[in-house]
C-alpha positions as CSV (number, residue, x, y, z in Angstrom):
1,X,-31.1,-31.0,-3.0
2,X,-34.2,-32.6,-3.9
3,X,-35.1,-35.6,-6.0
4,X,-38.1,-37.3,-7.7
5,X,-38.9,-40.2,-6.0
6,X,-39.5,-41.0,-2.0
7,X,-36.4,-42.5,-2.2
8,X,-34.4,-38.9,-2.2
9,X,-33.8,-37.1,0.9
10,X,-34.2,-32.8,0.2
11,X,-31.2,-31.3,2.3
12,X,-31.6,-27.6,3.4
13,X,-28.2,-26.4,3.8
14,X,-27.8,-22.8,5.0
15,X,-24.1,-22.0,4.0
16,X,-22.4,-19.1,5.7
17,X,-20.7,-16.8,3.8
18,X,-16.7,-16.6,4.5
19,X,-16.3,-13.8,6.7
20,X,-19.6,-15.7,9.1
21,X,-18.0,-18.4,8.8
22,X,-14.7,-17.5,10.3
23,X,-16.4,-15.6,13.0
24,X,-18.5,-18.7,13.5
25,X,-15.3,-21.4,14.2
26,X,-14.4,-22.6,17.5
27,X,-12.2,-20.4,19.7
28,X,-9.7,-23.3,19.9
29,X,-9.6,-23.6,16.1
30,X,-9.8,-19.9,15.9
31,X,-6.4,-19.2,17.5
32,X,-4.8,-22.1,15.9
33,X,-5.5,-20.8,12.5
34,X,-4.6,-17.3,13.2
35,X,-1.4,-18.4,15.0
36,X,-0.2,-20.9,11.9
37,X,-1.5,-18.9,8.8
38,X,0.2,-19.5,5.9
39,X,1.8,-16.5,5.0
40,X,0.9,-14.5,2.4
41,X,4.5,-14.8,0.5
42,X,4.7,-18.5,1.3
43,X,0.9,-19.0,-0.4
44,X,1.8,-16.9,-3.5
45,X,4.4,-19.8,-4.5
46,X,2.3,-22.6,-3.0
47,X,0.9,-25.6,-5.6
48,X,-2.9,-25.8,-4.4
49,X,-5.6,-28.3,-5.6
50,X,-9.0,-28.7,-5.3
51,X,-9.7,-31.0,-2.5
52,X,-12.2,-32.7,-4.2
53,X,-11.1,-33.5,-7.5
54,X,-7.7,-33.0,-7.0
55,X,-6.9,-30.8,-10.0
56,X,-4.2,-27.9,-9.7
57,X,-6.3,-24.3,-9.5
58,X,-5.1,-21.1,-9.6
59,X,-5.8,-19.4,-5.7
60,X,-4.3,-16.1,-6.8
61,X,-7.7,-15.7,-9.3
62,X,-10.2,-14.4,-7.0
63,X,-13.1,-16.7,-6.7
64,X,-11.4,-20.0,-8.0
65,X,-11.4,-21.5,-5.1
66,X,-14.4,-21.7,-2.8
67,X,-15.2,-23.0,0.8
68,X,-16.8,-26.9,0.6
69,X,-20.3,-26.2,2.0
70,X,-20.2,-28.6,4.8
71,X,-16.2,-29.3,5.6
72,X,-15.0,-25.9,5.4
73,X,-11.8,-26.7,3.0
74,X,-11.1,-25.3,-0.3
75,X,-12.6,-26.8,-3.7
76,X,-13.3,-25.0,-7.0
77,X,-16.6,-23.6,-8.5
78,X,-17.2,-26.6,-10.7
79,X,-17.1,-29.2,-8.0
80,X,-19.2,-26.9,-5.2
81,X,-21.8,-26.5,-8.0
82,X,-21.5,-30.5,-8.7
83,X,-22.2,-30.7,-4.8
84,X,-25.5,-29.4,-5.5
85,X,-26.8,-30.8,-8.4
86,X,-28.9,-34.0,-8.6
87,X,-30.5,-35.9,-5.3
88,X,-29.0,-37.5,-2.9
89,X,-30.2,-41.1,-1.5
90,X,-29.7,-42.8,1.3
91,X,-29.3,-46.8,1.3
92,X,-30.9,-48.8,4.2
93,X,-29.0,-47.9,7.0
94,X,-30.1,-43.9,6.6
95,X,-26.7,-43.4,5.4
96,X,-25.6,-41.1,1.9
97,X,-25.0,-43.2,-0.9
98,X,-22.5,-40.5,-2.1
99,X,-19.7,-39.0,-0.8
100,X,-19.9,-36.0,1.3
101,X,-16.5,-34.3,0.1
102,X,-16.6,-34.5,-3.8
103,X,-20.3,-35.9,-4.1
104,X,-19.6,-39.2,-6.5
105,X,-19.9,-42.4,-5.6
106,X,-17.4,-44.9,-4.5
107,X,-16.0,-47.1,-1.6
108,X,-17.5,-45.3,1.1
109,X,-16.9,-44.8,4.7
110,X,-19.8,-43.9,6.8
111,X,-20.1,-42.2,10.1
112,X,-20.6,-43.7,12.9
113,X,-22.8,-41.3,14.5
114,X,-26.2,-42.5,14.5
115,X,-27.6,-38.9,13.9
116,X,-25.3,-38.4,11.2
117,X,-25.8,-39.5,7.6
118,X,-22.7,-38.9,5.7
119,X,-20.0,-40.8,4.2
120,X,-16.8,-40.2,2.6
121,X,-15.3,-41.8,0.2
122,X,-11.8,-43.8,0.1
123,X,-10.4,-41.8,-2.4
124,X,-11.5,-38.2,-1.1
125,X,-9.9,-39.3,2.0
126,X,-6.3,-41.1,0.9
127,X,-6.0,-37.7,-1.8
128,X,-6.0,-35.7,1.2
129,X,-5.1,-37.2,4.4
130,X,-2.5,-40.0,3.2
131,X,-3.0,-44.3,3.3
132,X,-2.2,-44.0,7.1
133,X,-5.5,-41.8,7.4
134,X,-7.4,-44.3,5.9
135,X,-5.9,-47.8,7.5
136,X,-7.1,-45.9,10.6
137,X,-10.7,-45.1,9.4
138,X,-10.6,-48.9,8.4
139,X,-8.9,-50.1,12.3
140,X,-11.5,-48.4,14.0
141,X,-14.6,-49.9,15.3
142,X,-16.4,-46.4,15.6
143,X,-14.9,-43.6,13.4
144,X,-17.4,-40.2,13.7
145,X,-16.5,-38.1,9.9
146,X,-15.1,-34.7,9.1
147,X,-18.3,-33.0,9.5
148,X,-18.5,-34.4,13.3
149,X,-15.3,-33.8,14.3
150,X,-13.6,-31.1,11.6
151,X,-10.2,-31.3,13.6
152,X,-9.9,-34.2,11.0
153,X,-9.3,-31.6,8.2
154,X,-7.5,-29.0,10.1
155,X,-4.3,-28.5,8.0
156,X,-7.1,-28.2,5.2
157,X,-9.4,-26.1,6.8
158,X,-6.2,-24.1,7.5
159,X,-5.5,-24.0,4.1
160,X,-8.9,-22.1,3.0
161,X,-8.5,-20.1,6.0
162,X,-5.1,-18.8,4.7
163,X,-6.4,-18.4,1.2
164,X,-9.4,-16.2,2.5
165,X,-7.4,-14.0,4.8
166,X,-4.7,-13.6,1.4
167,X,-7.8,-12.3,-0.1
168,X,-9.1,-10.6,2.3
169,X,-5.7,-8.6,2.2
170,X,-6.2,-7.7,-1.0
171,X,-9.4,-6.6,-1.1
172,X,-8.9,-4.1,1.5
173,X,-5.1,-2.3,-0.1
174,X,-8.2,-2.3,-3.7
175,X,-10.3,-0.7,-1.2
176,X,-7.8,2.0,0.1
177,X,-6.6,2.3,-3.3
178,X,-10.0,3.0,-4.4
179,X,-10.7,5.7,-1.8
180,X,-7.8,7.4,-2.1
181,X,-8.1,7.8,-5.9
182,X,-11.6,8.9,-5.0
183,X,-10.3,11.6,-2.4
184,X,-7.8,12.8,-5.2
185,X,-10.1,13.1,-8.1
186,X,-12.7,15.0,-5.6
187,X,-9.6,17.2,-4.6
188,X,-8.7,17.7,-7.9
189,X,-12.4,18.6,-8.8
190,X,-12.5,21.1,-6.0
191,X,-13.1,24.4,-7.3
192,X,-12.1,27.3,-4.6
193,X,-9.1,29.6,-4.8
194,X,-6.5,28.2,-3.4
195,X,-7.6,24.1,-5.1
196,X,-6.7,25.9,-8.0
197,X,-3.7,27.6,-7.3
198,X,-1.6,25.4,-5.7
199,X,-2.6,23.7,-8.8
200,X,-1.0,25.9,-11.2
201,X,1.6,26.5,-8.5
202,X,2.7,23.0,-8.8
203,X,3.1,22.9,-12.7
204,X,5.3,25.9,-12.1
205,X,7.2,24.0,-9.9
206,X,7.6,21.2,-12.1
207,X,9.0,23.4,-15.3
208,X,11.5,24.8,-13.2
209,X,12.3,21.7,-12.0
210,X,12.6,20.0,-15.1
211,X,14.5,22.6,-16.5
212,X,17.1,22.6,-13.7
213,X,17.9,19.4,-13.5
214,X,18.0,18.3,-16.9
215,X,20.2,21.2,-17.7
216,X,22.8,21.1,-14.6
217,X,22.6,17.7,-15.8
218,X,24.1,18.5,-18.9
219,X,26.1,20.8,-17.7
220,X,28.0,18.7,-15.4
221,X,28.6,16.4,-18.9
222,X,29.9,18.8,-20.7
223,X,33.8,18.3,-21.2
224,X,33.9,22.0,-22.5
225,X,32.9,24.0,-18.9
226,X,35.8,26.4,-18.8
227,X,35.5,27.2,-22.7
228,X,34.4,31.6,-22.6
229,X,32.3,30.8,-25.4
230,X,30.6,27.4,-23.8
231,X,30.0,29.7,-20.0
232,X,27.9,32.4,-22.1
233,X,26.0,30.6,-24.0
234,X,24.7,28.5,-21.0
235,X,24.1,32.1,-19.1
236,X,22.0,32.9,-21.9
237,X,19.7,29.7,-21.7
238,X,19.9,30.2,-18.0
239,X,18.3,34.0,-18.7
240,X,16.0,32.7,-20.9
241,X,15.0,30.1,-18.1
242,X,14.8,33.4,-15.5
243,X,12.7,34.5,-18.3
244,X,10.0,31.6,-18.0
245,X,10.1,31.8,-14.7
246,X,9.3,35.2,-14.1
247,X,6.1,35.0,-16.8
248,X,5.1,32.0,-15.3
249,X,5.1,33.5,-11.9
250,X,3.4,36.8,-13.2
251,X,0.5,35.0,-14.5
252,X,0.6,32.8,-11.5
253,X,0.1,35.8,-9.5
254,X,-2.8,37.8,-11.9
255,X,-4.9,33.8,-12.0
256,X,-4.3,33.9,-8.0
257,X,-6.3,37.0,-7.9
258,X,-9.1,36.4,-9.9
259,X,-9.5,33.2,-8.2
260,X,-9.7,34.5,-4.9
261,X,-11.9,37.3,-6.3
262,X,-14.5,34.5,-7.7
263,X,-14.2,32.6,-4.9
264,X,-14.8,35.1,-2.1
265,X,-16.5,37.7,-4.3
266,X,-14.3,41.1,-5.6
267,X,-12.9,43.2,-2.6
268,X,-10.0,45.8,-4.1
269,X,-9.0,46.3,-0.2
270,X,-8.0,42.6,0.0
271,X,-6.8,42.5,-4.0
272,X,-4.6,45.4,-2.4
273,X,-3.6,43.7,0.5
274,X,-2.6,40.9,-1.4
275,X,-0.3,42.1,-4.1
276,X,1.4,44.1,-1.2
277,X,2.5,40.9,0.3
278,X,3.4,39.7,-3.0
279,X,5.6,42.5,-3.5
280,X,6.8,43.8,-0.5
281,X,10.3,41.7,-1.1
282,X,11.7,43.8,2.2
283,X,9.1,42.6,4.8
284,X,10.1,39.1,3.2
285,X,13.8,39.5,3.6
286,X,14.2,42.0,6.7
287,X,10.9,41.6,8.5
288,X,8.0,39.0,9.6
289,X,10.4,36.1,8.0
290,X,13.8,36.9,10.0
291,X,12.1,36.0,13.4
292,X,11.1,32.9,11.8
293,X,14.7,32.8,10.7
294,X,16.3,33.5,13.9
295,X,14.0,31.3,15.9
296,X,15.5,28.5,13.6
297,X,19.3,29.0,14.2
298,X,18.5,29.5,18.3
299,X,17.1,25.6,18.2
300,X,20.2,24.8,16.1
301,X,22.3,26.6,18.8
302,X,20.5,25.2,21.9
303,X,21.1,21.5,20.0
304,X,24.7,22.6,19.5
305,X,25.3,23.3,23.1
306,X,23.3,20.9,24.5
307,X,25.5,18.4,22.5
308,X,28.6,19.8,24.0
309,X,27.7,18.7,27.3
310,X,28.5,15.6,26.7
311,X,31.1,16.1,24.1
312,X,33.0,18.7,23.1
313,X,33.1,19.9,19.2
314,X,35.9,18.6,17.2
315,X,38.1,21.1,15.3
316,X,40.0,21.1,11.7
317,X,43.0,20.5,13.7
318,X,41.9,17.3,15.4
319,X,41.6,19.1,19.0
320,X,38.2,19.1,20.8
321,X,36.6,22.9,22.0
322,X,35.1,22.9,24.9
323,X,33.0,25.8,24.2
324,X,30.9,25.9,20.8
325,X,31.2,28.7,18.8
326,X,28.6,31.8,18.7
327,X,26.0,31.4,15.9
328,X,25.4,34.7,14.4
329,X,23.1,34.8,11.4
330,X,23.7,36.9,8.6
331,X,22.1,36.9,5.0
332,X,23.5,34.3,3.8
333,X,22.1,32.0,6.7
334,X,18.6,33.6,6.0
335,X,19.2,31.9,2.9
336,X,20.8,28.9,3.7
337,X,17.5,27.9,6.2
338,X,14.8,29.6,3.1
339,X,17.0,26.4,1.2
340,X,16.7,24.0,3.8
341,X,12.6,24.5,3.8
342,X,12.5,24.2,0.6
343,X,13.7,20.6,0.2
344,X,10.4,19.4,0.4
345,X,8.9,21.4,-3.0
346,X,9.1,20.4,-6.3
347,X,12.8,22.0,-6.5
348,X,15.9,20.6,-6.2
349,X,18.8,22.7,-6.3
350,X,21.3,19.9,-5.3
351,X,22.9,19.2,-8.7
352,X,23.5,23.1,-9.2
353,X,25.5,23.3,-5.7
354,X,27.7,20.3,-6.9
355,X,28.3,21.9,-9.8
356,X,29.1,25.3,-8.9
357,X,31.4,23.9,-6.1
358,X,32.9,21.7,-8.8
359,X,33.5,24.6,-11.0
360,X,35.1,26.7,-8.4
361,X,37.8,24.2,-7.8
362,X,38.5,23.9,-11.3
363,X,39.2,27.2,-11.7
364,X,41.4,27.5,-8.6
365,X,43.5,24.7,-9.9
């Protein structure tokens, strides 16, 4: 601040910025704050004002509310950029003839500190700390100010505190949300084989999927289920959906290829290789895949057994078997654990099982 005459006093104020400044508070103060922050939930709904001239602000808008230079409590932009316009004069005694919170003139109360030259003014003062605040500043003989001893302003200090930890918060879930929409567009930009495949794979995925559930859906609405007519006409959207799926998976297959082939340069050896896997449904069904298989069930055996240790199965008859029955897998538990591992893809076969279980009682009745 600087003036025109001799009479103005240039203040060089080097203000922190907020993140300094926290690291820069007193241990004491430190741990109070962090113990008694206001939480974030509690501060969304909270009325705040501007210290200094009082008026309502809105914290929740980034930026409206700033730390006061020299007491460390929250004001808005206007009044901080009031704080540093014009001079600022001292009277006789070397003290500020303005007040040190909201910069305007006014009953003043100046410190008593000798090496101190600021004042604060009545209203700054009752607005914030209440009448019995100031009938103590008033009672005593030697009263040092908030920039002496900030403990003065601690519930407002913690106040700004809170506010710049809510924001703090929030810029760093922007931040992760920025870098992970960052990771996904550079993943999505990636160009090798398999980028691209499970690309297409999933839009496969997500047709069928569609398809499915919209139409066992519908399905399970219809009122007309055991109607001949009603039964064939749904098999042949169902054929047609086989259809889809089949051409979808055929061209899935041929782009597969070529992207491998553009990616790793053309081999027919590993082009052959390839579509033998792709089409070698035994090794699939009888082969590698059953070990896996197998492997499976032996875990859910040794849990099975393990849990009869301590308890013994129930039956359908209410009695308890001591000794659990032998798991034996067959196809149809090949393909009850190929469903199970499939629970996490894009599928979801759960509405069809209701439905065909639904239908089969139907029919028995």
């Amino acid at each position: 601040m600087s003036g025109d005459s001799d009479d103005c006093l240039v203040v060089e104020t080097k203000i922190l910025p907020d993140k300094k400044w926290a690291e820069s508070l007193e241990k004491e103060e430190l741990e109070y704050f962090t113990k008694n922050q206001i939480p974030f939930e509690e501060l969304e709904d909270r009325v705040v004002r501007c210290t200094a001239c009082f008026k309502q602000g809105n914290h929740k808008q980034k930026g409206f509310f700033v730390r006061h230079p020299g007491l460390g409590v929250p004001i808005c932009k206007d009044c901080k950029k009031f704080y540093f316009e014009g001079s600022w004069r001292k009277d006789d005694e070397g003290k500020f003839e303005y007040c040190g919170w909201c910069a305007q003139g006014g009953d003043l109360f100046c410190c008593t500190n000798d090496n101190c030259p600021n004042a604060f003014c009545l209203k700054c003062v009752k607005r914030n700390l209440g009448r019995t605040a100031v009938s103590k500043i008033e009672d005593s003989e030697e009263w040092k100010c908030f920039e002496c001893e900030p403990n003065q302003l601690r519930e407002q200090r913690l106040l700004f505190f809170s506010i710049l930890a809510f924001w703090t918060k929030v810029d760093e879930k922007v931040k992760k949300k920025v870098e992970a929409k960052k990771a996904k567009e550079k993943a999505k930009n990636r160009s090798d084989c398999l980028t691209k495949t499970y690309q297409l794979a999933s839009q496969c995925n997500l047709i069928s999927k569609n398809f499915v559930t919209k139409n066992a859906e519908n399905w399970a609405k219809n009122p007309n289920f055991s109607d001949k007519k009603v039964k064939e006409q749904s098999a042949e959207d169902f054929s047609k959906y086989l259809a889809l799926s089949q051409k979808n998976l055929n061209q899935l297959k041929q782009r597969f290829l070529e992207s491998v082939d553009e990616d790793l340069g053309a081999s027919k050896k590993r082009s052959e290789k390839l579509t033998e896997i792709i089409e070698d449904l035994d090794s699939i069904s009888n082969g590698h895949l059953e070990a896996i298989v197998v492997k499976k069930e032996k875990v859910k055996f040794q849990v099975l057994q393990n849990s009869s240790d301590e308890e013994s199965t129930p039956k359908a008859n209410g009695k308890k078997s001591k000794v659990p029955e032998e798991v034996q897998v067959s196809d149809t538990d090949e393909l009850a654990s190929s469903s199970e591992d499939e629970k996490d893809s894009d599928f979801d076969s759960d509405n069809i099982e209701k439905e065909e279980k639904s239908e089969n009682k139907q029919q028995k009745k």
